[in-house]
C-alpha positions as a Markdown table, in Angstrom:
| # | Residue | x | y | z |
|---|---|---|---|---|
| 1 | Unk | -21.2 | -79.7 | -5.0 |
| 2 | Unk | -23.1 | -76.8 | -6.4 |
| 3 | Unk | -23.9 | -75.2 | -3.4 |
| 4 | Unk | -20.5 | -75.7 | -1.9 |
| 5 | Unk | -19.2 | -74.3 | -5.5 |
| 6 | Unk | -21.3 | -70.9 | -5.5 |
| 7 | Unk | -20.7 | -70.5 | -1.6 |
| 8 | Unk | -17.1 | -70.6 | -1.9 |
| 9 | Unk | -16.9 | -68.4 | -4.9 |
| 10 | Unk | -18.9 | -65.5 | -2.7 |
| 11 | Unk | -16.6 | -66.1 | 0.1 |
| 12 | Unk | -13.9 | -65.5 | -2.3 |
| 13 | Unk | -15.6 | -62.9 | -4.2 |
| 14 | Unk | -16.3 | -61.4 | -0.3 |
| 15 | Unk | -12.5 | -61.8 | 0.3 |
| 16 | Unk | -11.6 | -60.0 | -3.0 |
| 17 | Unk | -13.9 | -56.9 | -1.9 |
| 18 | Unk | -12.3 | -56.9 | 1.3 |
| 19 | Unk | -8.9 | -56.9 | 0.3 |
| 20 | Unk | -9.9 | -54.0 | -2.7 |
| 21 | Unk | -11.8 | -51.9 | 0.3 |
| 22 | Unk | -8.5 | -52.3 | 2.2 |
| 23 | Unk | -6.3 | -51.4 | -0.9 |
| 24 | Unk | -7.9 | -48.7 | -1.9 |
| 25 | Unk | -8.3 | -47.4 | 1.9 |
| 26 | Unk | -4.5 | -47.2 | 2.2 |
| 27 | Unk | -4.5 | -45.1 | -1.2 |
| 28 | Unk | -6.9 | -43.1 | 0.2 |
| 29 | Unk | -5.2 | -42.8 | 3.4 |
| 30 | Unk | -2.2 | -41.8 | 1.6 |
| 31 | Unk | -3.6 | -39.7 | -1.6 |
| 32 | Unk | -5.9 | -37.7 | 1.4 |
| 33 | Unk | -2.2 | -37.0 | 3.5 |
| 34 | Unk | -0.8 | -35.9 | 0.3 |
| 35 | Unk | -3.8 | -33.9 | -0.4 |
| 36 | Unk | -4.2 | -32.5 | 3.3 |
| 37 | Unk | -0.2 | -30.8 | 2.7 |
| 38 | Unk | -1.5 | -29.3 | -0.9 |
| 39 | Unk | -4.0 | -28.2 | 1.4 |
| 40 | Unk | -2.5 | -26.6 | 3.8 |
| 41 | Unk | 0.1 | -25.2 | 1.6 |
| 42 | Unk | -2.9 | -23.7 | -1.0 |
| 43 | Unk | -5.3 | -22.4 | 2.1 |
| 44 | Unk | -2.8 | -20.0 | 3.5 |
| 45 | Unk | -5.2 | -17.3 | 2.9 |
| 46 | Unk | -8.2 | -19.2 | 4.6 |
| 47 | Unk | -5.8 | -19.4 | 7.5 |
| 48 | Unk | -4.9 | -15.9 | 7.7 |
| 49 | Unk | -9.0 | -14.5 | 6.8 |
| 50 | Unk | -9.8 | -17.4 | 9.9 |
| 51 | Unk | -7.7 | -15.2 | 12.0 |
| 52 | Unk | -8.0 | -11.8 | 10.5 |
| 53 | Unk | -11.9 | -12.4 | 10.6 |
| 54 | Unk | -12.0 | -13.5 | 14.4 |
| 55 | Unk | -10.1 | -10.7 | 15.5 |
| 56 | Unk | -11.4 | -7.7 | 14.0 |
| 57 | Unk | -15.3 | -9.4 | 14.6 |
| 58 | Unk | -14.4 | -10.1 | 17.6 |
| 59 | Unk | -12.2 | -7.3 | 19.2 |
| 60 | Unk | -11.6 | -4.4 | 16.4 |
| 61 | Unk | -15.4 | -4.1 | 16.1 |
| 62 | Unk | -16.1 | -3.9 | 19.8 |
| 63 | Unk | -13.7 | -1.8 | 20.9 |
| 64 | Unk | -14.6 | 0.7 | 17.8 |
| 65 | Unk | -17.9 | 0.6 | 19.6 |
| 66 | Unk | -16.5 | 1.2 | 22.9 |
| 67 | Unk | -14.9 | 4.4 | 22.0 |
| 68 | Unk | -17.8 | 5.3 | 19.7 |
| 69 | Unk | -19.9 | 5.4 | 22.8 |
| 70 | Unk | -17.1 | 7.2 | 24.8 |
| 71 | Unk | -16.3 | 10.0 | 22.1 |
| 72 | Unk | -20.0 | 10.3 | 21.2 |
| 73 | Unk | -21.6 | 10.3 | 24.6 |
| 74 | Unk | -18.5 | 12.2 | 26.3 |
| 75 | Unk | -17.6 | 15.1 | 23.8 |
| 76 | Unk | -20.9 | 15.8 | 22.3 |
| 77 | Unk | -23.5 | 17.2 | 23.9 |
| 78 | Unk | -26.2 | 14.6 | 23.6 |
| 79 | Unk | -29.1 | 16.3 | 24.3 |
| 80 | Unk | -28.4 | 18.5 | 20.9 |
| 81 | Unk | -27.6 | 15.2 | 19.1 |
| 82 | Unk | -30.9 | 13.8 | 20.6 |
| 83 | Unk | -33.0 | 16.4 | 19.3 |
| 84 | Unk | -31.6 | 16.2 | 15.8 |
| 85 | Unk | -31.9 | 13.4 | 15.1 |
| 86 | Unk | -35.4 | 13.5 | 16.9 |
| 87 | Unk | -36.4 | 16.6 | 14.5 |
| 88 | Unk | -35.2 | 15.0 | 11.0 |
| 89 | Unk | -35.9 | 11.2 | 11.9 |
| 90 | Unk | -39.3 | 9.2 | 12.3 |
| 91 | Unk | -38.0 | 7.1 | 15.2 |
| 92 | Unk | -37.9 | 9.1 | 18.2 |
| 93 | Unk | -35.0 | 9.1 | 20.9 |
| 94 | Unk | -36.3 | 9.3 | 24.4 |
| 95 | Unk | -34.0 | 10.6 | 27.0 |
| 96 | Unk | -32.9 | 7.1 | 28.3 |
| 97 | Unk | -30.7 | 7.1 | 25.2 |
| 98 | Unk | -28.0 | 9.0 | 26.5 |
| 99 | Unk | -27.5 | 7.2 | 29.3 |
| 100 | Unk | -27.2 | 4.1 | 26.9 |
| 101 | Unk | -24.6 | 5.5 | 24.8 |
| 102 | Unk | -23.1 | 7.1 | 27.8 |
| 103 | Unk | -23.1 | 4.0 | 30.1 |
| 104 | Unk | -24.6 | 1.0 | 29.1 |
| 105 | Unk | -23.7 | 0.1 | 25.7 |
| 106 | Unk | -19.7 | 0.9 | 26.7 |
| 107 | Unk | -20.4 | -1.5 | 29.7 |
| 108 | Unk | -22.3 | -4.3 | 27.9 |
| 109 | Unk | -19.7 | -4.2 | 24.7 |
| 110 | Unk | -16.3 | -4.2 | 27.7 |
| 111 | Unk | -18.4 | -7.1 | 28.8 |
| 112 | Unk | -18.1 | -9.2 | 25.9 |
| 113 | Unk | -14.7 | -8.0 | 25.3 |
| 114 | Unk | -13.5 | -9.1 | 28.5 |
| 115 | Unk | -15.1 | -12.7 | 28.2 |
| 116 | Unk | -14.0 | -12.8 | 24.5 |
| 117 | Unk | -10.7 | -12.3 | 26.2 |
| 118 | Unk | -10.7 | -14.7 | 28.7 |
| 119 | Unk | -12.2 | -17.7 | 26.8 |
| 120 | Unk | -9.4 | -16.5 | 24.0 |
| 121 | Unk | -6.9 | -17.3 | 26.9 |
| 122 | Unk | -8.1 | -20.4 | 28.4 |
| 123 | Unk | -8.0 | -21.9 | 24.7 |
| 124 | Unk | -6.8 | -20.1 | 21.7 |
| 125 | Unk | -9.2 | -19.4 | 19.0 |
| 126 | Unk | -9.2 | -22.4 | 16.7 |
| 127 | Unk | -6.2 | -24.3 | 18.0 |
| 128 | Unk | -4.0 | -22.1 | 16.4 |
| 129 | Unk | -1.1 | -21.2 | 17.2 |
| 130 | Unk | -0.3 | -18.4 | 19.9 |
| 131 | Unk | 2.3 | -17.1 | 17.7 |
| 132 | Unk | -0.2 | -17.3 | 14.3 |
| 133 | Unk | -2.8 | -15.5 | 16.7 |
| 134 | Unk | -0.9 | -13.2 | 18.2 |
| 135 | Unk | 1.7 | -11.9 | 14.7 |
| 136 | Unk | -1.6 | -12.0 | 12.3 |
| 137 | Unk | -4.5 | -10.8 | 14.6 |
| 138 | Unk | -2.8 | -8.3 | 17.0 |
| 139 | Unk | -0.6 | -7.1 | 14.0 |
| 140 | Unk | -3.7 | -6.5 | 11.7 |
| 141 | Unk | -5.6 | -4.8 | 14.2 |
| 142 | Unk | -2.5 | -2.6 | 14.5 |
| 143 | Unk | -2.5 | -2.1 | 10.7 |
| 144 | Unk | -6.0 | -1.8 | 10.4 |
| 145 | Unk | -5.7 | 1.5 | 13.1 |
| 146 | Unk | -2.5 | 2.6 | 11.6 |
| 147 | Unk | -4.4 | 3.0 | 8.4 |
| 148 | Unk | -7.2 | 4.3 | 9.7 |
| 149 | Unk | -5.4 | 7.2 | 11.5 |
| 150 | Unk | -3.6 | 7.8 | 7.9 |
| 151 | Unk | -6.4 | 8.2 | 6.2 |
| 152 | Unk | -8.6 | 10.2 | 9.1 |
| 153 | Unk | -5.9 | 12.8 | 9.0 |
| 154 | Unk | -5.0 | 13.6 | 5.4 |
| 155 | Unk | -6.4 | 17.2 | 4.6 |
| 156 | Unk | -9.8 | 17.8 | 3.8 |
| 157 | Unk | -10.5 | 18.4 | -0.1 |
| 158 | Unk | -13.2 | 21.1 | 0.6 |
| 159 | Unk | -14.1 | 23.3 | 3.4 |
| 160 | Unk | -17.6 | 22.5 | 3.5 |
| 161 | Unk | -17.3 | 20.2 | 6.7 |
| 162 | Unk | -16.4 | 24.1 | 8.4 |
| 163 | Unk | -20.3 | 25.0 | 7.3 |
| 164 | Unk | -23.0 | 24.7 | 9.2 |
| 165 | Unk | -25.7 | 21.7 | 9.2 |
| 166 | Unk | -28.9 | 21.6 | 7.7 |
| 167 | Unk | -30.5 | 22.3 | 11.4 |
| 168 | Unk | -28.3 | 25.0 | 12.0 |
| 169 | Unk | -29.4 | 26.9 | 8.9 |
């Protein structure tokens, strides 16, 4: 009788758990879909800095290096660049440098642009949407050179970017 007794009243007990873990599972269920909307609604801006973040990491800050390398190594003459800095800096540049700003480093950065590209493609960056991808990252790296332009070309405040350098002197 005892046994029986205290045996039945943990099955019970066992039952009761189960059907609370149950209960409570749906509530979470439900509370967590109610919560995952807020979510979404209240992470807007995570969504658009996920976005923002990837492009201009991923293609803003490569092709600025792209035609870094091309105006650098292409409209200055190098070799006078390279022995300024040479003259004023404790790391010395050997001659191999211009042919890394010239050629290599434009090649290796197009490199990863074209396979950040074609992965970008074959599966857009965090299943978002092509249209989220393509109005926020595209149309901020627009803005992002839009502004930049603006603010390259307003007048300069002084004349002293006219005078000569400190190695000219």
């Amino acid at each position: 009788g005892g046994e029986d007794d205290a045996a039945d009243k943990a099955e019970h007990r066992y039952e009761g758990h189960q059907q609370f873990a149950v209960q409570v599972e749906f509530v979470d269920h439900r509370r967590d879909k109610g919560f995952q909307d807020r979510y979404r609604r209240g992470q807007a801006g995570l969504f658009w800095l996920d976005i923002v973040d990837h492009f201009i990491t991923h293609y803003g800050l490569v092709m600025v290096g792209i035609l870094e390398c091309i105006v650098v190594g292409w409209l200055f003459r190098l070799t006078v660049l390279r022995k300024h800095i040479n003259r004023i800096s404790s790391i010395k540049l050997g001659a191999g440098w211009e042919f890394l700003v010239r050629y290599f480093i434009p090649l290796m950065l197009g490199v990863i642009l074209v396979g950040d590209l074609y992965a970008e493609l074959q599966q857009p960056y965090g299943d978002y949407s092509w249209t989220a991808l393509i109005l926020i990252g595209r149309d901020w790296l627009l803005l992002t050179l839009i502004a930049a332009v603006l603010l390259a070309s307003r007048p300069w405040r002084t004349q002293q970017h006219r005078s000569n350098g400190r190695s000219d002197a």
